[in-house]
C-alpha positions as CSV (number, residue, x, y, z in Angstrom):
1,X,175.5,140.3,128.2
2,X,174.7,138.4,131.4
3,X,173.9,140.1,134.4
4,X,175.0,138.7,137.9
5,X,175.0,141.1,140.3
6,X,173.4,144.4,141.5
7,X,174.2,146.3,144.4
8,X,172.5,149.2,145.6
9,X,173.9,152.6,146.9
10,X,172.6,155.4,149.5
11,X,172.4,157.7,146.7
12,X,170.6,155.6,144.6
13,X,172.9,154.1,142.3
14,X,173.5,150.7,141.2
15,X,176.9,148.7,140.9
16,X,175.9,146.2,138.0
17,X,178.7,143.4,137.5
18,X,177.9,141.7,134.6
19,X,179.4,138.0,133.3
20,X,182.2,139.3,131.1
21,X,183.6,141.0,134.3
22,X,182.4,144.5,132.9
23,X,181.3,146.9,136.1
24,X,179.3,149.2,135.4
25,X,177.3,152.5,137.5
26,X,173.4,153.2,136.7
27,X,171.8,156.1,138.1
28,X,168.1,155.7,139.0
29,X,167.7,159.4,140.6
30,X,165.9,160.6,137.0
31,X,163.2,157.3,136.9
32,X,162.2,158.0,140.6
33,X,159.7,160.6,139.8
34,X,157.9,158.5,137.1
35,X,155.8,155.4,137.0
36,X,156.3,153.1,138.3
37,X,159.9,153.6,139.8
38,X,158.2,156.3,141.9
39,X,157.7,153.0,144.1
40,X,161.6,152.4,144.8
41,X,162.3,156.5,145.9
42,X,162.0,154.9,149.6
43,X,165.7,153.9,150.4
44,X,164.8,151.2,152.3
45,X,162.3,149.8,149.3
46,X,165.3,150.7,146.9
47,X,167.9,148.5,149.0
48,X,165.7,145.6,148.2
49,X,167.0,145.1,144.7
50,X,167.3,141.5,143.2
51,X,169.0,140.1,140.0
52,X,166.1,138.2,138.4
53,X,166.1,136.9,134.1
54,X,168.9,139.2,133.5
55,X,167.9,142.4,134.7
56,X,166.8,143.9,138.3
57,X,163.6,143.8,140.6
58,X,162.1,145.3,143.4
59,X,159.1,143.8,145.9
60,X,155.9,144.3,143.9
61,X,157.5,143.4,140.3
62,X,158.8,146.7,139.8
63,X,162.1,146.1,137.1
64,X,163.9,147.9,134.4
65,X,164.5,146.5,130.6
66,X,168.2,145.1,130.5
67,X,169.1,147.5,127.8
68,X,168.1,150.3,129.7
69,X,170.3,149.1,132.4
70,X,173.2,148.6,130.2
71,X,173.0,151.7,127.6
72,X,172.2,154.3,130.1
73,X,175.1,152.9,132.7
74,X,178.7,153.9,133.0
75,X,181.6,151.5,133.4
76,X,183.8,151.8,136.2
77,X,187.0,151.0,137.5
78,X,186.9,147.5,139.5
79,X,187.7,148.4,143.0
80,X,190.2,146.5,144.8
């Protein structure tokens, strides 16, 4: 499934809108302790985020598999 959008959250959590109209929530809090996510824990660096091939990037090439993105997120309700 396509990603096409990413949008980052104070509390480090990304609203992922993918092509089917599927939104979904993924949680980076438990990768920003580890390699080499530990580079995104800044807010400001984490705001950066960019849709890129079908999965997300920060500055310095810093990304996450799709899968990962898609198994370990949880839909939600589209907000009106």
């Amino acid at each position: 499934m396509k990603l096409i959008s990413a949008k980052p959250t104070s509390d480090f959590q990304l609203e992922l809108m993918y092509e089917n109209g599927e939104l979904r929530e993924f949680d980076m809090r438990p990768f920003l302790t580890s390699k080499p996510w530990n580079k995104v824990s800044n807010l400001v660096v984490f705001m950066q985020v960019k849709v890129f091939y079908n999965t997300i990037v920060w500055p310095g090439g810093i990304d996450i598999a799709p899968e990962t993105l898609f198994l370990d997120s949880k839909p939600i309700a589209i907000k009106d």
